[in-house]
C-alpha positions as CSV (number, residue, x, y, z in Angstrom):
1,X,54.4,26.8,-138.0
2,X,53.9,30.4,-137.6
3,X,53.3,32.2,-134.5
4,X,50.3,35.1,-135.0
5,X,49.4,37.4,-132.2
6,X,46.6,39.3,-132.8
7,X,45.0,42.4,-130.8
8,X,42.1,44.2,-130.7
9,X,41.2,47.8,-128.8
10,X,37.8,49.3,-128.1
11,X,38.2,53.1,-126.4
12,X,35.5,55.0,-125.9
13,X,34.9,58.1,-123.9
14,X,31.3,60.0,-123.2
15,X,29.7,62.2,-121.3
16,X,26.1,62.0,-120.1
17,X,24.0,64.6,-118.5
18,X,21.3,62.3,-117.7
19,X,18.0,63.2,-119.0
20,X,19.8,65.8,-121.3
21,X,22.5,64.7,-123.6
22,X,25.3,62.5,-124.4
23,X,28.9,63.1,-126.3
24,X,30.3,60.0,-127.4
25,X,33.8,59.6,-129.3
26,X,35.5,56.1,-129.9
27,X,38.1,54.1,-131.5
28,X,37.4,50.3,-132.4
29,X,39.5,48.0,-134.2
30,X,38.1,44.6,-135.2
31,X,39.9,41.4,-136.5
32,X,38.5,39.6,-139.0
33,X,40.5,35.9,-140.2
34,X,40.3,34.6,-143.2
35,X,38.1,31.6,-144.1
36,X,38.8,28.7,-144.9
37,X,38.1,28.4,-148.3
38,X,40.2,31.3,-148.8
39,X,43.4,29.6,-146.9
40,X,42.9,26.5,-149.3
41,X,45.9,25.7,-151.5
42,X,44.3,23.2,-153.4
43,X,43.7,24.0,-157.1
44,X,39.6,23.6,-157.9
45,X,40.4,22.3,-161.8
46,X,36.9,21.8,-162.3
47,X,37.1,24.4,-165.5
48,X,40.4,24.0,-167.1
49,X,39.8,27.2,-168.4
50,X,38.9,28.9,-165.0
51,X,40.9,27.8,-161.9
52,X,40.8,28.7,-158.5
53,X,42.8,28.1,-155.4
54,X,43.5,29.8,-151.8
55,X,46.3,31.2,-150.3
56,X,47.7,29.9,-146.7
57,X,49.9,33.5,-146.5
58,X,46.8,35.2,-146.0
59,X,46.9,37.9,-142.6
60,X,43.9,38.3,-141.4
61,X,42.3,41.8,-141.6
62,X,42.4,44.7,-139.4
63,X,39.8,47.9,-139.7
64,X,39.6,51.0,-137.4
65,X,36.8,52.7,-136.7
66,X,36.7,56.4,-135.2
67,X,33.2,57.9,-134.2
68,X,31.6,60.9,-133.0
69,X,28.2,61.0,-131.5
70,X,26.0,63.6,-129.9
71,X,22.4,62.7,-128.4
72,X,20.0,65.2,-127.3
73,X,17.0,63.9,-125.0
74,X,13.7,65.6,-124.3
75,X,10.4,64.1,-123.3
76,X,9.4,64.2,-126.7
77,X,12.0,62.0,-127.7
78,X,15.5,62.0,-128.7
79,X,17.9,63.1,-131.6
80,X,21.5,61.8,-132.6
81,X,23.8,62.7,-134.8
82,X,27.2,60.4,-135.6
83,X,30.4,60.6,-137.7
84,X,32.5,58.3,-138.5
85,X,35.8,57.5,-140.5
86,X,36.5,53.7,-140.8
87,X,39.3,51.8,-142.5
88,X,41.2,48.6,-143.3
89,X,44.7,48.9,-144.8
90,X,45.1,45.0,-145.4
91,X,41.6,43.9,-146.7
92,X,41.7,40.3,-148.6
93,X,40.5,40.5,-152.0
94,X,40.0,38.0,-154.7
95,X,41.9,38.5,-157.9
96,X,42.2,37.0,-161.5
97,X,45.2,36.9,-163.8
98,X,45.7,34.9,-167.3
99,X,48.7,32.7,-166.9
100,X,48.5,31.6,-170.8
101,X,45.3,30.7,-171.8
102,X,44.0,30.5,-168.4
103,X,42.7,32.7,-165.7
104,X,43.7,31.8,-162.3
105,X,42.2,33.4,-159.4
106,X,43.3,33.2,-155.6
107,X,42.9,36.1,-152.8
108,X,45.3,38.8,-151.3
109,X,45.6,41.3,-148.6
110,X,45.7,43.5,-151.6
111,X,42.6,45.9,-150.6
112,X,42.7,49.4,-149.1
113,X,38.9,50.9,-147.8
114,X,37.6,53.7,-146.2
115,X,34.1,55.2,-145.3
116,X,33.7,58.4,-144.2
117,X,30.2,59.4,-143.5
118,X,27.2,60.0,-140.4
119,X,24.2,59.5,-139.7
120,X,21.0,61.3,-138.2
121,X,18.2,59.7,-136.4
122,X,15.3,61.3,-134.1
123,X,12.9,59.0,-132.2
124,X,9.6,60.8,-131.6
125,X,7.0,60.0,-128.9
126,X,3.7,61.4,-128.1
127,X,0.9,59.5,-126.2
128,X,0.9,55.8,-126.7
129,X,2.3,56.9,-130.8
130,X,6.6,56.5,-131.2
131,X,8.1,57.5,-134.9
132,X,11.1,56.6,-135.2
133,X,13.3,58.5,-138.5
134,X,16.9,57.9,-139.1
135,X,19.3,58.2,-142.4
136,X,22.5,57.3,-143.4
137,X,25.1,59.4,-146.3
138,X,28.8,57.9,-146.4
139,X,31.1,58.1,-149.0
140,X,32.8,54.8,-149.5
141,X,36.7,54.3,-151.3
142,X,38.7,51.4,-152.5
143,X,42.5,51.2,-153.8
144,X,44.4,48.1,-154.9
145,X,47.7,47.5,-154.5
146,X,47.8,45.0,-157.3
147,X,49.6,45.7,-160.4
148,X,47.0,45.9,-163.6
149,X,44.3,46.8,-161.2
150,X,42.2,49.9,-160.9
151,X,44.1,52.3,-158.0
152,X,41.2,53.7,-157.0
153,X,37.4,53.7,-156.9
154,X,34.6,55.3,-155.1
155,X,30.9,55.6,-154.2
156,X,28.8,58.1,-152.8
157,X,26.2,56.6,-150.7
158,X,23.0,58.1,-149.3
């Protein structure tokens, strides 16, 4: 039996001028366990060809997210602009290798991501009429740390 102790952390820090503005910045780490189909040792033979089977050593995932936010408020409305920088160091991935004539696949901590990116959004009232108009751009990366894989890949986003 293994012991696991697992923490998480929210900070975040802003300033409000009510009426006027906010500045937000904040750090959030989230935990995310493995299911259980992933943690299954049993070999799925269904396709002798094709087999599949968890792994019980999986760690469950840890990502970080930094943001920064700035909101502006009139009576018109309000506009916000955010950036962010998010990442997971331990992210489980499946993976397939041929072991003879037959490809086995099971799952890792093998994944490294990150997104870097923001987003703008204003939210426009006049009269009984609200518009509300909002977009995202982020670039998004992702390295392997298994051998015979890709080391790195990434998308631009908009």
């Amino acid at each position: 039996t293994r012991l696991q102790g697992d923490w998480s952390s929210d900070v975040c820090s802003s300033d409000l001028e009510q009426g006027k503005y906010q500045f937000k910045i904040s750090y959030t780490q989230r935990i995310q366990r493995p299911y259980m189909d992933l943690l299954n040792p049993y070999r799925n033979t269904n396709d002798l060809y094709n087999v599949s089977y968890g792994n019980p050593k999986l760690d469950a995932e840890t990502s970080h997210a930094i943001e920064l936010g700035y909101s502006f408020f009139k009576d018109f409305g309000s506009f916000n602009i955010v950036a962010f920088h998010r990442f997971t160091n331990n992210a489980i991935e499946e993976y397939s290798a041929l072991n003879d004539t037959v490809y086995e696949t099971t799952y890792g901590n093998i994944g490294e991501n990150s997104s870097d990116g923001g987003s703008i959004s204003a939210n426009l009232r006049k009269h009984n009429l609200s518009v509300s108009i909002n977009t995202n751009i982020f670039y998004y990366e992702v390295k392997s740390k298994q051998a015979g894989l890709p080391a790195k890949i990434g998308r631009a986003h908009v």
